[in-house]
C-alpha positions as CSV (number, residue, x, y, z in Angstrom):
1,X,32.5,5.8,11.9
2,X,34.0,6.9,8.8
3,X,33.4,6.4,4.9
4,X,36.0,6.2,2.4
5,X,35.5,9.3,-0.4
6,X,37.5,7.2,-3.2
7,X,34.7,4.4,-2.7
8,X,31.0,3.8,-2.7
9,X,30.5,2.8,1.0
10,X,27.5,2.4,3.1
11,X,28.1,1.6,7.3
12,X,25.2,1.2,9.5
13,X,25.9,1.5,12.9
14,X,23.1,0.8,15.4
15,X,24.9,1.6,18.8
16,X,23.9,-0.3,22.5
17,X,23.3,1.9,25.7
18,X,19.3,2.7,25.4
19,X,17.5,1.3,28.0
20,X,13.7,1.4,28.6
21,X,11.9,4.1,26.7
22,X,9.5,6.1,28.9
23,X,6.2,8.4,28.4
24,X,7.6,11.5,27.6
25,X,11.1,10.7,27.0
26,X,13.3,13.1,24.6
27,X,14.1,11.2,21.5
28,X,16.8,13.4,19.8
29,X,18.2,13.7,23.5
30,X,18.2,9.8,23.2
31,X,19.8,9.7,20.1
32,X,22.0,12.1,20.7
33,X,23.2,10.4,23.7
34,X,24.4,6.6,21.7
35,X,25.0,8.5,18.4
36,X,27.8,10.9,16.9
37,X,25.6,12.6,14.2
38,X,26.8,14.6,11.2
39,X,26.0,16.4,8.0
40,X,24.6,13.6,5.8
41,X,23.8,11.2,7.9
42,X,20.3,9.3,8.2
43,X,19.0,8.6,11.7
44,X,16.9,5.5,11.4
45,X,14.2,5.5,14.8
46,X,11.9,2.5,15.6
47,X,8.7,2.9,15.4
48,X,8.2,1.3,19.0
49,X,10.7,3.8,21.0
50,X,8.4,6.4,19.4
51,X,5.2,4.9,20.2
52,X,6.4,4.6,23.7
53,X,7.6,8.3,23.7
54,X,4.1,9.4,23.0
55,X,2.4,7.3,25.0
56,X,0.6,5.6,22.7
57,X,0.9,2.0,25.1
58,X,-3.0,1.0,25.8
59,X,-3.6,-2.2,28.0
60,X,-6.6,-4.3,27.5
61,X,-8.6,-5.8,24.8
62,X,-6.3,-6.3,21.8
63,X,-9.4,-6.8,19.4
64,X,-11.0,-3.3,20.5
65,X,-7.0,-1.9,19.7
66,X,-7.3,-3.1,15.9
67,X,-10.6,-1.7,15.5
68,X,-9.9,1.3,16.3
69,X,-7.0,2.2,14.1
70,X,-9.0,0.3,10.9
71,X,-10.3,2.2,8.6
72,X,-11.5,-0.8,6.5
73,X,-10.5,-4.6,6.4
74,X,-8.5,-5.8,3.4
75,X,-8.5,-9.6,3.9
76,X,-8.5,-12.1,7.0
77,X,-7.2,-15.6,7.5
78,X,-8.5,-16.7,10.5
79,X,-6.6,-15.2,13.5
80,X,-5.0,-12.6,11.1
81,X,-6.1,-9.7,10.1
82,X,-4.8,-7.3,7.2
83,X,-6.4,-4.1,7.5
84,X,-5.6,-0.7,6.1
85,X,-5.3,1.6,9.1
86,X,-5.1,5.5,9.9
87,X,-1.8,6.4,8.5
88,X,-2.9,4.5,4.9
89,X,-0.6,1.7,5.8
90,X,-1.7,-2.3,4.9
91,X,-0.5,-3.9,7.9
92,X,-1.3,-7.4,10.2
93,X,-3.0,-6.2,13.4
94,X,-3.1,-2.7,11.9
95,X,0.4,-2.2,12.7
96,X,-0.5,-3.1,16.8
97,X,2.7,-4.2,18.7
98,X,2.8,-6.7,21.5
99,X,6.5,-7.3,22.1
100,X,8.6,-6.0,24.5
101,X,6.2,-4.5,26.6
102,X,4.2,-5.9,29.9
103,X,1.7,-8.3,29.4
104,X,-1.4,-7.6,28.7
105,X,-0.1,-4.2,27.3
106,X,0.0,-3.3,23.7
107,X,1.6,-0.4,21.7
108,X,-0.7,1.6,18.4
109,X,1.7,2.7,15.6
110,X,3.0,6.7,16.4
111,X,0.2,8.7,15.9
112,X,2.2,11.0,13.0
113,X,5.3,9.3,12.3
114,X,6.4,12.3,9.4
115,X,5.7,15.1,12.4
116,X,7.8,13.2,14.7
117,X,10.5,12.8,12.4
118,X,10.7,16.4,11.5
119,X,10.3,16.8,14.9
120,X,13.4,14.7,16.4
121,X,15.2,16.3,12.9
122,X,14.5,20.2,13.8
123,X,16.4,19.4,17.2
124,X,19.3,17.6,16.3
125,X,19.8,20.7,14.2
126,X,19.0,23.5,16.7
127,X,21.3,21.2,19.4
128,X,24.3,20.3,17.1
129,X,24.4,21.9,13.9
130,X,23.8,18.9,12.0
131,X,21.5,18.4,9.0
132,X,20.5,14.6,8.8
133,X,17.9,12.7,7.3
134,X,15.4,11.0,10.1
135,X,13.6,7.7,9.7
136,X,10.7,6.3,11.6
137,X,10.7,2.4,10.6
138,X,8.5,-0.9,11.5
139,X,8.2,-3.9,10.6
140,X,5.8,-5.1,7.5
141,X,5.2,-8.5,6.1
142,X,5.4,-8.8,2.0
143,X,2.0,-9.6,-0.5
144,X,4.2,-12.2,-2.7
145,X,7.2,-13.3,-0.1
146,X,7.4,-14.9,3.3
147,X,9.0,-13.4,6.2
148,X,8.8,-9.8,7.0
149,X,11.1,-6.8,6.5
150,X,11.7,-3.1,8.2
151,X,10.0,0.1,5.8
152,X,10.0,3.6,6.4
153,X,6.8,4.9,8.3
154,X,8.7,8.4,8.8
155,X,10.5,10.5,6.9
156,X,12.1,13.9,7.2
157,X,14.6,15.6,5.3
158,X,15.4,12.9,2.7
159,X,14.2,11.6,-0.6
160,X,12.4,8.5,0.0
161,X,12.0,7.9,-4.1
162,X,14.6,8.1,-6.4
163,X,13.0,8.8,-9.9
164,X,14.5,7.7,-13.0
165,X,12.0,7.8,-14.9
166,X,13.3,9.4,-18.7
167,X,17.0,8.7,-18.1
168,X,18.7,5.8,-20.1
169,X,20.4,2.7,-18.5
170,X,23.7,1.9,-19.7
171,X,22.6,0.3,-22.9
172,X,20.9,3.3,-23.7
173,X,17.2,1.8,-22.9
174,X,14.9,4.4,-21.5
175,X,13.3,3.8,-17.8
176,X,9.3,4.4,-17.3
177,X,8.5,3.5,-14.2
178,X,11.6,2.8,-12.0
179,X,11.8,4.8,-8.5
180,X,13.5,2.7,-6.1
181,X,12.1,3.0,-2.3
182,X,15.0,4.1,-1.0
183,X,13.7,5.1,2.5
184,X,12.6,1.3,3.0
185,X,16.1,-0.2,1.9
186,X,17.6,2.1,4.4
187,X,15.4,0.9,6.7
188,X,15.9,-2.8,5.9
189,X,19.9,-1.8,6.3
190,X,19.0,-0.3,9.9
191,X,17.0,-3.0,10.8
192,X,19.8,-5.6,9.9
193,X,22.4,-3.8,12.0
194,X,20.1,-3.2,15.0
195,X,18.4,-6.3,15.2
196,X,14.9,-7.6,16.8
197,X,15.4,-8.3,20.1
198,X,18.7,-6.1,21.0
199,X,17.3,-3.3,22.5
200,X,18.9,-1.0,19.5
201,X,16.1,1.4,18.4
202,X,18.3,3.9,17.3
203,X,21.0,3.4,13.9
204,X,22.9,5.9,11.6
205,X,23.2,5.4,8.5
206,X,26.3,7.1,6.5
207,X,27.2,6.5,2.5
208,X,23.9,8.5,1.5
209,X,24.1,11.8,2.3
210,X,23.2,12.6,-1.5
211,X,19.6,11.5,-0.4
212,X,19.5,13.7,2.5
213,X,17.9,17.3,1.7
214,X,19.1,20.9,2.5
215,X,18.6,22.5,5.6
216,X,15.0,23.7,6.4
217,X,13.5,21.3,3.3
218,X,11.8,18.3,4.8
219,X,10.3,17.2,2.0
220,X,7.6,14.6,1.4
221,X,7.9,12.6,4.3
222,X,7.1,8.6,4.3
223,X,3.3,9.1,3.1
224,X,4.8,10.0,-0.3
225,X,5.4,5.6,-0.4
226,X,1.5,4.9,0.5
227,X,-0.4,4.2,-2.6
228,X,-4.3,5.8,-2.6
229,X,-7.1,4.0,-2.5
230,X,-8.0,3.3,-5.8
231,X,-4.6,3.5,-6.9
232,X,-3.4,0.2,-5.7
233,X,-4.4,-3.3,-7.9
234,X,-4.6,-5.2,-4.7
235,X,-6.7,-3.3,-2.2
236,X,-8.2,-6.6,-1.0
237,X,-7.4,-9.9,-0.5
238,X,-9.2,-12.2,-3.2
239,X,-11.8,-13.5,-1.1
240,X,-12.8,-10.0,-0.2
241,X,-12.5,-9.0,-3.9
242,X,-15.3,-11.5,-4.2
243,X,-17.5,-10.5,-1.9
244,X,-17.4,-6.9,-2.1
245,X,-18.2,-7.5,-5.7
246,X,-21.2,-9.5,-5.2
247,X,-22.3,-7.1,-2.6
248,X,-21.9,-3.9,-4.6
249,X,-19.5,-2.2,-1.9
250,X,-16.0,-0.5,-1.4
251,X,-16.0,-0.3,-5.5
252,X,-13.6,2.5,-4.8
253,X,-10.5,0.3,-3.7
254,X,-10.7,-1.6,-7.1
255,X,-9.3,1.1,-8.6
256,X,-10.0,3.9,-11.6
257,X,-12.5,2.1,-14.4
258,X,-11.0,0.0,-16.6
259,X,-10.1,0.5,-20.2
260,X,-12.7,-1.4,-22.7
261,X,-10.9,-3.7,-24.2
262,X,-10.1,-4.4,-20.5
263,X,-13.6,-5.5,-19.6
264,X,-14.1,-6.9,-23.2
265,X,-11.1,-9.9,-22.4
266,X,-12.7,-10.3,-18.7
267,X,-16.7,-10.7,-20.3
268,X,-15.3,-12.8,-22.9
269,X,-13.4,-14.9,-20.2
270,X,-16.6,-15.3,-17.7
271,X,-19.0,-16.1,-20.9
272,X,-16.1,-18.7,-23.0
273,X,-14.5,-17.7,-26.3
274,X,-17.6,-18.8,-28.2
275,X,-19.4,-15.6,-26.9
276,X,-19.9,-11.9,-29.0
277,X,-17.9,-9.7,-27.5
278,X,-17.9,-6.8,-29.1
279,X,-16.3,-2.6,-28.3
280,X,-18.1,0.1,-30.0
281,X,-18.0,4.5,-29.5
282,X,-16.7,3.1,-25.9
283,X,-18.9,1.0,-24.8
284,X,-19.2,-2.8,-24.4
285,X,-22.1,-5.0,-25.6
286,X,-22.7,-9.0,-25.6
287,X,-26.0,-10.8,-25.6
288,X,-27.7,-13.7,-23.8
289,X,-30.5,-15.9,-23.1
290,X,-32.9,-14.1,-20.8
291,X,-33.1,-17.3,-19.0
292,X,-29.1,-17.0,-18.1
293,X,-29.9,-14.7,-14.4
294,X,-26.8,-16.1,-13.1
295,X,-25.0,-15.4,-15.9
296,X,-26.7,-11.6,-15.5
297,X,-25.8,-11.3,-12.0
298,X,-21.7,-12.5,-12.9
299,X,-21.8,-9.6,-15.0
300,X,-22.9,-7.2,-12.5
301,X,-20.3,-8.3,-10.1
302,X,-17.9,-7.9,-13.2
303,X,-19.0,-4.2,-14.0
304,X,-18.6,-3.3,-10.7
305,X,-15.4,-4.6,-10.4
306,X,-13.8,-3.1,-13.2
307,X,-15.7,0.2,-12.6
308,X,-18.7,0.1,-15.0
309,X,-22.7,-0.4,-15.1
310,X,-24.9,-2.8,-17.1
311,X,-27.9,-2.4,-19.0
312,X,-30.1,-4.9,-20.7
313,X,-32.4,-4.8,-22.9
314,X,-34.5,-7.4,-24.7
315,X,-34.2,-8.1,-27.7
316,X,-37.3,-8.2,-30.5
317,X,-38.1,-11.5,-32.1
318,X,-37.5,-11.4,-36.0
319,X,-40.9,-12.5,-37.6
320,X,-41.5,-15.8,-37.6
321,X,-40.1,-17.8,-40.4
322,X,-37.4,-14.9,-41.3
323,X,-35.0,-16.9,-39.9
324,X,-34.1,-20.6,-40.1
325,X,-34.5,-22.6,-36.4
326,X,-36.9,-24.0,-34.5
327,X,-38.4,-20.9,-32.8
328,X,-39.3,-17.6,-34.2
329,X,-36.9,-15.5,-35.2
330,X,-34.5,-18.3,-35.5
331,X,-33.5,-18.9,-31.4
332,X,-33.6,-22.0,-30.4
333,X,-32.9,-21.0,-27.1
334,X,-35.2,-19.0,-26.9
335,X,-35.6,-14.7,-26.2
336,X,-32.4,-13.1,-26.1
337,X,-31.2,-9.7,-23.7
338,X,-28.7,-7.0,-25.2
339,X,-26.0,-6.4,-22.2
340,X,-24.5,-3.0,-22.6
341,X,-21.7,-2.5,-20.5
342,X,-21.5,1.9,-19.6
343,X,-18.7,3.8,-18.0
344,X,-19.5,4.6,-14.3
345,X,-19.8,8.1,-14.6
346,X,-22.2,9.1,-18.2
């Protein structure tokens, strides 16, 4: 496998010759066996020869599996299941694999996919000399596309974001925010070289070797891709949004509070345009009949969601006659609340 230095080239080869992957089985002995490594390249690892490796196969109640690697449920559609699991990721099943091995067996996600590939790294060095990059990948479905695609679970000894944030395009515009993923489009390359169902679990990658880091440096690993809780806008699905509003709970997936003129747009959209809406020293006020409880209790929901508190407090009646209408103090609707909206934290 070779790569032309006067062009830009990238060749993904995901060679034949592994067969079954066994408890205990060496993986950069496996590699090393199909693969002719050198300095540069990226070794891209499934996540299921891995699993295997470390015996993470279980047998038994598939259900009980899921549980136990959730650490909270982001949304379910009938028989599926998103769920966040141990290693942070937002997965189907929580990332639990029932292909390709005997029925009624199923495989959990590596334990620590970044330790193994520093791991399987650390020996390709010690046994050949060469510094590679090492990828654990898997497969992941996408929020806003069909079908699924391979990301990067793993990572040693590579960049896995390229930041260009406060360098100019060719037009001379500045970039913010733009830090391609670059471990997960290596692993989508991998993944379209090795195939589902070809028994490939190992590919090398070669045309990047800019991304790969020094000897010794490991760097981030893949956990450096997995957004915080709190730091992602979608950490449920919207029918869980919903009800974890209502019900007051996991306020701390929605995210860090919300600016006010935030909240002010979203109060002004649950109570119409015709409504008061007003942002003053911070803080976020409206009023209401103190007949409206449902509209009370779609505010609470609201504050919670976007990180806040409400207060209310009634509002005195002007004298009578001070005011023209039909009841004192000129309501015809009768008593008025103040809603204060507070930051969550005074």
């Amino acid at each position: 496998m070779t790569v032309d230095p006067g062009r830009h080239e990238l060749v993904v080869v995901a060679p034949d010759g592994i067969g079954e992957v066994l408890e205990g089985d060496d993986l950069a002995a496996l590699a090393l066996s199909v693969c002719d490594l050198v300095d540069g390249d990226v070794l891209t690892i499934t996540s299921k020869v891995v699993s295997k490796a470390e015996g993470r196969r279980r047998t038994g109640d598939r259900l009980a599996g899921i549980a136990g690697e959730t650490v909270r449920v982001v949304a379910r559609r009938g028989p599926t299941t998103i769920v966040r699991n141990h290693l942070g990721l937002t997965m189907a099943a929580a990332g639990i694999d029932a292909s390709n091995v005997t029925a009624g067996d199923y495989l959990l996600l590596p334990a620590d996919p970044d330790r193994t590939a520093r791991a399987v790294r650390a020996a390709i060095a010690e046994r050949t000399g060469a510094n590679v990059g090492v990828l654990i990948t898997d497969t992941a479905g996408r929020a806003w596309r069909n079908g699924q695609g391979d990301i990067a679970i793993g990572a040693a000894g590579l960049l896995v974001l390229e930041d260009f944030a406060g360098r100019d395009d060719a037009y001379g515009n500045a970039l913010a925010v733009t830090a391609p993923a670059v471990a997960d489009e290596l692993a989508g390359a991998a993944e379209l070289a090795s195939g589902k169902l070809a028994a490939r679990p190992f590919a090398v990658i070669r045309g990047r070797a800019d991304l790969v880091l020094p000897s010794g440096e490991d760097g981030s690993g893949a956990s450096a891709l997995v957004r915080a809780d709190g730091a992602d806008m979608f950490g449920y699905g919207t029918r869980e949004a919903v009800v974890h509003a209502l019900s007051g709970t996991g306020g701390e997936v929605f995210g860090s509070p919300a600016l006010a003129e935030d909240l002010a747009i979203a109060v002004t959209s649950v109570l119409g345009q015709e409504a008061e809406v007003s942002v003053l020293e911070g803080r976020v006020r409206t009023s209401l009949s103190a007949s409206a409880a449902d509209v009370q209790i779609r505010l609470e929901a609201l504050a919670f969601a976007f990180g806040w508190r409400l207060s209310s407090t009634p509002v005195p009646d002007d004298p009578p006659g001070s005011r023209p209408g039909g009841r004192p103090g000129g309501r015809p609707d009768g008593r008025m609340v103040e809603v204060t909206f507070l930051p969550s934290s005074p």
